[in-house]
C-alpha positions as CSV (number, residue, x, y, z in Angstrom):
1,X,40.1,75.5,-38.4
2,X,42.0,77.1,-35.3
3,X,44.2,73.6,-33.7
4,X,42.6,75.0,-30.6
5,X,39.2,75.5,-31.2
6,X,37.4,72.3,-29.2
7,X,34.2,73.4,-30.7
8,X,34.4,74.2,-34.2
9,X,31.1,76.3,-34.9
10,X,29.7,76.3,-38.5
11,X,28.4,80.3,-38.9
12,X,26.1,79.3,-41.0
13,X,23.8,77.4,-38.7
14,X,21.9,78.3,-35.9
15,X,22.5,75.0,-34.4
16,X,25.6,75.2,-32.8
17,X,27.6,71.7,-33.2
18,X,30.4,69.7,-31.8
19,X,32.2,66.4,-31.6
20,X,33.0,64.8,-28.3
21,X,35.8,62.5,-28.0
22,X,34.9,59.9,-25.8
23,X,36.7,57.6,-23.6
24,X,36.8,54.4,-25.6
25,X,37.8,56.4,-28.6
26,X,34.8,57.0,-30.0
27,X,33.3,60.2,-31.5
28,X,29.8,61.3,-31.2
29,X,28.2,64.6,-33.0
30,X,26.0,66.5,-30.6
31,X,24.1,69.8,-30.5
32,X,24.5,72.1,-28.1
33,X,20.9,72.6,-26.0
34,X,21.7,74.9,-23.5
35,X,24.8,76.5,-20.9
36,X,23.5,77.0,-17.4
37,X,25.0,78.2,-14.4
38,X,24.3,76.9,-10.9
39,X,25.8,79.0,-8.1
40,X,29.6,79.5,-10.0
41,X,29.6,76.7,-12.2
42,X,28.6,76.8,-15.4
43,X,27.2,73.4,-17.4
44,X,26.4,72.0,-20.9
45,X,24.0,69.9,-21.7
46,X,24.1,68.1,-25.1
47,X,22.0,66.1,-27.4
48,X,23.4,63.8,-29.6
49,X,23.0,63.0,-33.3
50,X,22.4,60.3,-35.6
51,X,24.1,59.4,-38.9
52,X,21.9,62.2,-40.6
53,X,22.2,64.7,-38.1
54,X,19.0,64.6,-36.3
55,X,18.5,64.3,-32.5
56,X,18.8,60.9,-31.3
57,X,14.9,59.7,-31.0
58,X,15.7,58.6,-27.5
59,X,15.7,62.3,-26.3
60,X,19.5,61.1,-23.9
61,X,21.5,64.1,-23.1
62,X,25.2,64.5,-21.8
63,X,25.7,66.6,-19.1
64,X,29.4,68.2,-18.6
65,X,30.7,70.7,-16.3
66,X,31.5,73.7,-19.0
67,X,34.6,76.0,-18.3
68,X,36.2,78.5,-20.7
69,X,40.1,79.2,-20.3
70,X,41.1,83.4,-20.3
71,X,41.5,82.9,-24.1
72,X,37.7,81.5,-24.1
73,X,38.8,78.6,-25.4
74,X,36.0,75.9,-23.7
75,X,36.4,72.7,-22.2
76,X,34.3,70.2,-20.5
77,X,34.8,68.0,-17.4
78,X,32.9,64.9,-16.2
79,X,30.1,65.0,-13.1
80,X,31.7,63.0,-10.5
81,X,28.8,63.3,-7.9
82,X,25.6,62.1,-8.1
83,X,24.1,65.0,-6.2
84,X,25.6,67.3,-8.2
85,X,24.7,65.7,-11.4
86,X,20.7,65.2,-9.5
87,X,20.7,69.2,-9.2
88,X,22.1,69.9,-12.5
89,X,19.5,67.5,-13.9
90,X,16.8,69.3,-11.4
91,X,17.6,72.7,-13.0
92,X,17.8,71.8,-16.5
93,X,14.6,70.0,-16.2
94,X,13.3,73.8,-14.7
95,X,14.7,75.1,-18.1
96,X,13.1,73.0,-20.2
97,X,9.5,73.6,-18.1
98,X,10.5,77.4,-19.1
99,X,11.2,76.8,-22.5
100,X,7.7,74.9,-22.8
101,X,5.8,77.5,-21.1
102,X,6.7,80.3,-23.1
């Protein structure tokens, strides 16, 4: 695995999947749900896993601003603002309304 590579992605699976180091230290496994842009910022949204890696049954998502550095190497910042996070929120809720109706 490339040192750099914050997402290893397993090319076998259509599921893409990382690990998040968190800020007590912890690690959680999530799947990637969708990358959206709003105006020129582009999020991630996240599900987590359990121990056998299925969704967590709670349906919680994280929610990261999602940048990629000129060698496309991503990264992920926090939401500081609640009305940004309320219209990132908004809009993936739109997605998900998409997703449903098609």
């Amino acid at each position: 695995m490339d040192e750099n590579q914050v997402f290893p992605v397993d090319n076998e699976d259509d599921d893409v999947v990382v690990t998040l180091n968190l800020d007590d230290g912890s690690e959680v496994t999530c799947e990637i749900i969708t990358i959206f842009d709003i105006g020129d910022q582009d999020y991630i949204v996240l599900i987590p896993l359990d121990e056998k890696g299925e969704p967590n049954e709670e349906g919680e998502v994280y929610i990261y601003r999602y940048f990629e550095d000129e060698t496309g190497a991503p990264s992920l910042e926090n939401i500081l603002s609640d009305e940004e996070y309320e219209a990132v929120s908004k809009r993936f809720d739109e997605i998900l309304e998409e997703e449903v109706d098609e």
